[in-house]
Every structure is written in structure tokens, then in C-alpha cells.
C-alpha positions as CSV (number, residue, x, y, z in Angstrom):
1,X,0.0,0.0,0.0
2,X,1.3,3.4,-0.9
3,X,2.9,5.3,2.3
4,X,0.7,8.4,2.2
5,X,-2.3,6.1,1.8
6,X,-2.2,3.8,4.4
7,X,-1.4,7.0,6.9
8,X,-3.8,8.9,6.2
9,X,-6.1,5.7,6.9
10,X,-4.6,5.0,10.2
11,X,-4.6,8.8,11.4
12,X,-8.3,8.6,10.5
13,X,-8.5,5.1,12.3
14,X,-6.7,6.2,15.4
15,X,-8.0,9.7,15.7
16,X,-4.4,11.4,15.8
17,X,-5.5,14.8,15.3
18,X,-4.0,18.4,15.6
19,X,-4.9,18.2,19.5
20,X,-2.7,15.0,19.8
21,X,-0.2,16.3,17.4
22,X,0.3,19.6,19.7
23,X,0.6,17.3,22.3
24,X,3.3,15.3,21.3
25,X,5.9,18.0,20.4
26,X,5.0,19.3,23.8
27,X,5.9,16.1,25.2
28,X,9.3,16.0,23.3
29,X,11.2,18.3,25.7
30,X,9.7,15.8,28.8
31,X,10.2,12.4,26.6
32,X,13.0,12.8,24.8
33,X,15.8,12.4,26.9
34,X,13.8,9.1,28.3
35,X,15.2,8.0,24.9
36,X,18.6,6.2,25.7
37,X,16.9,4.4,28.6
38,X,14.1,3.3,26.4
39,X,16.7,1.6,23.9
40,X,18.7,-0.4,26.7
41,X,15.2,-1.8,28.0
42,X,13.9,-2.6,24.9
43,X,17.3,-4.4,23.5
44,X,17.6,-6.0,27.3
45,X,14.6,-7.2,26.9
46,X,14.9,-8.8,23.6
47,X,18.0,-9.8,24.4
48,X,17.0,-12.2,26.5
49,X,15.1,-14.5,24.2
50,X,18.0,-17.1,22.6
51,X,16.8,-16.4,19.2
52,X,16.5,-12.9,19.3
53,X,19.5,-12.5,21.1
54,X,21.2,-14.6,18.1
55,X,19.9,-12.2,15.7
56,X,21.1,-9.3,17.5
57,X,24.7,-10.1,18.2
58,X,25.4,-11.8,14.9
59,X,26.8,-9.2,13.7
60,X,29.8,-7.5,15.4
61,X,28.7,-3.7,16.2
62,X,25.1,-4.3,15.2
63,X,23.4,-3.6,18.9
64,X,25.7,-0.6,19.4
65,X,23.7,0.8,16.1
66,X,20.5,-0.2,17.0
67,X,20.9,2.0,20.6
68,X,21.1,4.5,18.4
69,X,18.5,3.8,15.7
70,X,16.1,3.0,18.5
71,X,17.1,6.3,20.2
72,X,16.2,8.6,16.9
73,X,12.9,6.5,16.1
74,X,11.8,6.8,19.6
75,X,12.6,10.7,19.6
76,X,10.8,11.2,16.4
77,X,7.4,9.9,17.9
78,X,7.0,13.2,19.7
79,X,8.3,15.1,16.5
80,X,4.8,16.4,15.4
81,X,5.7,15.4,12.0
82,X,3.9,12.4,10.4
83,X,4.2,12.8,6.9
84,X,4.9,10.2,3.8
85,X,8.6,10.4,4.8
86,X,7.7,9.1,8.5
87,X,5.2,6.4,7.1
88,X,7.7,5.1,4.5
89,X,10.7,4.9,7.1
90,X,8.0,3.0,9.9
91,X,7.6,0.8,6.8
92,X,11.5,0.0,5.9
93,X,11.9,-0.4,9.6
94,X,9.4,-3.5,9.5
95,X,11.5,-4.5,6.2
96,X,14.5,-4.7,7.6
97,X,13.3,-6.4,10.9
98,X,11.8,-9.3,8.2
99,X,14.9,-8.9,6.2
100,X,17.2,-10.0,9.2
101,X,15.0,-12.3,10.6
102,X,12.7,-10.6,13.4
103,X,9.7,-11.4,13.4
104,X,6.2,-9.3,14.6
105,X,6.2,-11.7,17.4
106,X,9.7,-10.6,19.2
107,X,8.8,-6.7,18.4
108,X,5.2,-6.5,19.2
109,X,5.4,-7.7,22.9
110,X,8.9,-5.8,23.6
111,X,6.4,-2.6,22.4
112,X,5.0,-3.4,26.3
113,X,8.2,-2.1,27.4
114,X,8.6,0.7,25.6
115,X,5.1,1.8,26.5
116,X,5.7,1.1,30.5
117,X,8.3,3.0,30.5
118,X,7.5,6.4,28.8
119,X,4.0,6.1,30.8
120,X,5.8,5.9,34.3
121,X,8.0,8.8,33.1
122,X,4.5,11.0,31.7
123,X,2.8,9.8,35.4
124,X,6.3,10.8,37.2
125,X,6.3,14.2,34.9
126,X,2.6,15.6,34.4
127,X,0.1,16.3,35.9
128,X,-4.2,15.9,35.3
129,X,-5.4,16.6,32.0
130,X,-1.9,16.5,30.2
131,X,-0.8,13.6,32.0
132,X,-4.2,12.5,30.1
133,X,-3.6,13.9,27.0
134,X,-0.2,12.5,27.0
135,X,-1.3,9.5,27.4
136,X,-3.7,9.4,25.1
137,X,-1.4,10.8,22.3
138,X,1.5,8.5,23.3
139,X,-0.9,5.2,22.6
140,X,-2.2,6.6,19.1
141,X,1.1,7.2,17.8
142,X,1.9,4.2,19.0
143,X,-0.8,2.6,17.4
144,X,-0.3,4.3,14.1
145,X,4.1,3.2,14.5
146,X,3.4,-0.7,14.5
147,X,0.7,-0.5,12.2
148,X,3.3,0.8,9.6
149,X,5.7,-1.6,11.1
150,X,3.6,-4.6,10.2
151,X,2.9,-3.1,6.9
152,X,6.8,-3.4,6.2
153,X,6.3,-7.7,7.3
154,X,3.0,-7.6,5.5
155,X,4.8,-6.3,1.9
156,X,8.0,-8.6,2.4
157,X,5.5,-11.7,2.9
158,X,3.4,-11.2,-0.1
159,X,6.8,-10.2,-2.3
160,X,8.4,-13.4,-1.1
161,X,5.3,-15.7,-1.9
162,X,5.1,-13.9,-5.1
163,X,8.8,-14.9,-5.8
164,X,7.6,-18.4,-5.4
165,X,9.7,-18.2,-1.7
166,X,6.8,-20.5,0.0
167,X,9.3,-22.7,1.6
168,X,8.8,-21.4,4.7
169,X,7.3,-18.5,5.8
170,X,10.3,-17.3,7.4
171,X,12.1,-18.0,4.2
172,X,9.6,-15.6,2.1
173,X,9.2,-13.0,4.7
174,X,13.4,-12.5,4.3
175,X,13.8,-12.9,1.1
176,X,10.5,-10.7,0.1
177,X,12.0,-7.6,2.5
178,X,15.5,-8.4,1.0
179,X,13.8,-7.5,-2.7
180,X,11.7,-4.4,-1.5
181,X,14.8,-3.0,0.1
182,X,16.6,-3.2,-2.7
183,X,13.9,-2.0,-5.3
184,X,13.4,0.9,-3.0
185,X,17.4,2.0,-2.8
């Protein structure tokens, strides 16, 4: 599905409006330094599963990058700006998850974490209504981030089917991302 498309469907599914919005680059100055400390709970916590942890350190360097990847993507969530450029890149992110093996099933449930933690830091840092409308905002963007994320899995499983990768499902989820990556480089 085209970038633009599918956002403007899930902005209109969630509800994200200019209220929200507002509220989310308000939040920036109180969330993003939370950012670092998001990253080592989220990769601590994946870490722990022997597959996942195989993923992450099979390549030398590889967590070290994703700190900082996870850092910028969780910064940009209180941006403000949710344009075609921020729906395409949520998408790529779910390509190159399927590309390198994760699956929706690792990422979904460490999500959890990411969500404890920034709403223990809103409850710790606001107060009524915006602690509310933090909230609020926080789970629509949210919402809106893995829905584009499982776009990214949905495209690479149809390409790889499509490539006659039917194998396994695992096998035509990588190999479908690996092609969409490439076609979109």
C-alpha cells in the first residue's frame, strides 16, 4: 500500500488529530531524553530470548547501532511530523526487521516495554489533563508506528510468496524484505 495512503487511513482510524499532534511535540522536551533508557530496555529485553539475542549479536557492532537507531525512532514519535517520509521509514523499519529475521512476534510484545516505561515517566512528569492527554497521544502514535511496522512484514511476505519463496514462511518474509529493500534503494 502506498505510504501516504495507508497513513492517512490509520490517522483517521486512530483519531491522531492536531490536538494530539500539539501534544506530542510538547511532550518532546519531557520524553526525549527518556530515549537512551528506552533503547537499553527494549534491546535488554529482547536480548533475552535465545533467538532474538542470536539475531542481535550476529553481527559484530550491530546492537551498538540499533541503541542509536532505537534512540532517533523513539525521539521522532514526539516530532509532530507524520508525513509520507515518516510512514515510508516505519515501513522500511518492518522491512529490515523481516529482512534480518525478526519477526512481529519478538517486536510486538517488547512494544510493552517501551510503553511502561514512557508512561511511568509522563505519570512521574505531568500532571491531570496533560498527563491525560499525554497518554492518550502517546498510545495513538503508538498505534499508528506498529501499524506501519507490520505493513513493512505484511509487503515482504506477499513479495516473497510472489517470488515463489513458499518454503517457509520465514524463508519468504526475508527474502521478500531483502527485494523491496533493494527495489526501493
Amino acid at each position: 500500500m502506498d505510504p501516504q495512503e495507508l497513513l492517512e487511513k490509520l490517522l483517521a482510524r486512530t483519531g491522531l488529530g492536531e490536538l494530539h499532534i500539539a501534544t506530542l511535540r510538547k511532550l518532546e522536551a519531557v520524553m526525549g531524553p527518556l530515549a537512551s533508557e528506552v533503547a537499553l530496555a527494549f534491546y535488554d529485553y529482547l536480548g533475552r530470548d535465545p533467538e532474538m539475542r542470536e539475531i542481535l549479536w550476529a553481527v559484530p557492532g550491530r546492537v551498538e547501532r540499533l541503541y542509536g537507531s532505537f534512540a532517533r525512532w523513539y525521539r521522532e514519535l514526539f516530532s509532530g511530523c507524520y508525513d509520507v517520509s515518516y510512514s515510508a521509514q516505519r515501513i522500511r523499519i518492518g522491512l529490515i526487521h523481516a529482512a534480518v529475521g525478526v519477526k512481529p512476534s519478538f517486536i510486538m510484545p517488547a512494544m510493552g516495554i517501551v510503553q511502561e516505561l514512557s508512561l511511568e515517566h509522563m505519570r512521574d512528569s505531568l500532571r491531570g489533563s496533560e498527563l491525560l492527554a499525554g497518554m492518550e497521544a502517546l498510545q495513538k502514535i503508538l498505534a499508528i508506528d506498529l501499524a506501519l511496522l507490520q505493513e513493512g512484514y505484511n509487503a515482504a511476505m506477499e513479495e516473497g510468496f510472489r517470488m515463489g519463496m513458499g518454503v517457509s514462511q520465514r524463508e519468504a518474509l526475508a527474502a521478500g524484505a531483502r527485494v523491496l529493500l533493494e527495489r526501493a534503494q
